[in-house]
C-alpha positions as CSV (number, residue, x, y, z in Angstrom):
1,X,24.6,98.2,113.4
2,X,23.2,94.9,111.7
3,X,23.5,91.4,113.0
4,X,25.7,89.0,112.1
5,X,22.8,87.2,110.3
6,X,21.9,90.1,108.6
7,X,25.3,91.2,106.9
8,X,25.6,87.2,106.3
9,X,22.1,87.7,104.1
10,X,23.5,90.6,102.5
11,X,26.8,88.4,101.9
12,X,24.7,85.8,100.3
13,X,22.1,87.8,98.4
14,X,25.7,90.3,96.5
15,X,27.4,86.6,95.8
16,X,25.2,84.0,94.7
17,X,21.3,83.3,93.1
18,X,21.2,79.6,93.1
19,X,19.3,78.6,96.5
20,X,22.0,75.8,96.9
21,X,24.8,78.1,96.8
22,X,23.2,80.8,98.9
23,X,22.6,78.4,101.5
24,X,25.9,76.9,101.8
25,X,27.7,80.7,101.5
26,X,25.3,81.9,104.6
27,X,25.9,78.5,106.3
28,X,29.1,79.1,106.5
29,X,29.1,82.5,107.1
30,X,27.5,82.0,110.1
31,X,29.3,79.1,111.2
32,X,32.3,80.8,111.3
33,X,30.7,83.8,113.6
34,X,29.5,81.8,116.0
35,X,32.5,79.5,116.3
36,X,34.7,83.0,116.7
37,X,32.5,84.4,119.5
38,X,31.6,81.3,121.5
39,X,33.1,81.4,125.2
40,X,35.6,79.0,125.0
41,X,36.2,76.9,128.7
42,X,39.0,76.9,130.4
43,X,39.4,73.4,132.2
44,X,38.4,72.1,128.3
45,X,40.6,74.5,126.1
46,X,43.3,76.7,126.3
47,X,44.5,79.6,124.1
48,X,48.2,79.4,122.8
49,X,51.1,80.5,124.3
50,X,51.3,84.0,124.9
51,X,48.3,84.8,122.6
52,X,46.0,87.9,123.7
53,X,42.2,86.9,124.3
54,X,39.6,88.4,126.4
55,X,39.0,86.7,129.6
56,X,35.8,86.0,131.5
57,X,35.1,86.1,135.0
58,X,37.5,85.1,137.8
59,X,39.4,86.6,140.5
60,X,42.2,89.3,139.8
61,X,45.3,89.1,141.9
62,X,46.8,92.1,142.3
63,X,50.6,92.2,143.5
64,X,50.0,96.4,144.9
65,X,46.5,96.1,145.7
66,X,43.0,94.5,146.7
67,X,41.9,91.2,144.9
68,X,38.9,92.2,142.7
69,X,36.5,90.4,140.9
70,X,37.0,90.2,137.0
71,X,34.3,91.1,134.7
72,X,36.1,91.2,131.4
73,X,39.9,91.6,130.3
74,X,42.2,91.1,127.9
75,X,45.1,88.9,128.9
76,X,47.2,86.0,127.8
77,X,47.8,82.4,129.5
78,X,51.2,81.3,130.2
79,X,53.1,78.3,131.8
80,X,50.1,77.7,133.5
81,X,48.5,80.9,134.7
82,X,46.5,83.7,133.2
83,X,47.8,87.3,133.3
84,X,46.0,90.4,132.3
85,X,48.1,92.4,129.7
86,X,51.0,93.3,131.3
87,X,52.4,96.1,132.7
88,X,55.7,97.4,133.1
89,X,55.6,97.4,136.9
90,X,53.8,94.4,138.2
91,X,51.9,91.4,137.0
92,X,48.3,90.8,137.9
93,X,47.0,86.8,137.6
94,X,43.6,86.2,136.8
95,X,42.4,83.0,139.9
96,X,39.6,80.7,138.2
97,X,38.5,82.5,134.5
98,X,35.5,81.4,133.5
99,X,35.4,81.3,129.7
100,X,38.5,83.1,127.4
101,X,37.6,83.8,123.6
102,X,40.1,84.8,120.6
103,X,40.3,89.0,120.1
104,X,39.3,88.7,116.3
């Protein structure tokens, strides 16, 4: 599997032959990446209503179970509180994320 700079290179190298515009295509290429994967904070940014994005760190509250720590999910923020993708049954809150980031 390549990097992202090196499909970016590729990009550039199948659209363009002028330096200039090779540098602004893989510019923006990568610009683009790393804005999409950064870890976005939560006390700085939220996500939109009821829009699925994966979910960093933090404490799952589970309704039927144990409270367990949260590695990675994918979950949604609403009125004020993260959930994990819900379930039929029950609802599990995610306590104190630390960073969410759009499922591209």
């Amino acid at each position: 599997m390549k990097t992202a700079e090196e499909k970016s290179e590729r990009y550039a190298n199948e659209m363009y032959q002028d330096a200039n515009e090779w540098d602004a295509c893989y510019d923006g290429y990568m610009g683009g990446y790393r804005e999409a994967m950064r870890w976005k904070d939560p006390k700085e940014e939220l996500p939109n209503r009821d829009i699925q994005v994966v979910i960093k760190g933090g404490i799952l509250k589970n309704e039927v179970g144990p409270d367990i720590e949260n590695d990675y999910s994918s979950g949604c923020y609403y009125d004020g509180v993260w959930y994990v993708s819900p379930t039929d049954y029950y609802s599990i809150e995610i306590e104190n994320p630390t960073g969410w980031r759009p499922i591209e």
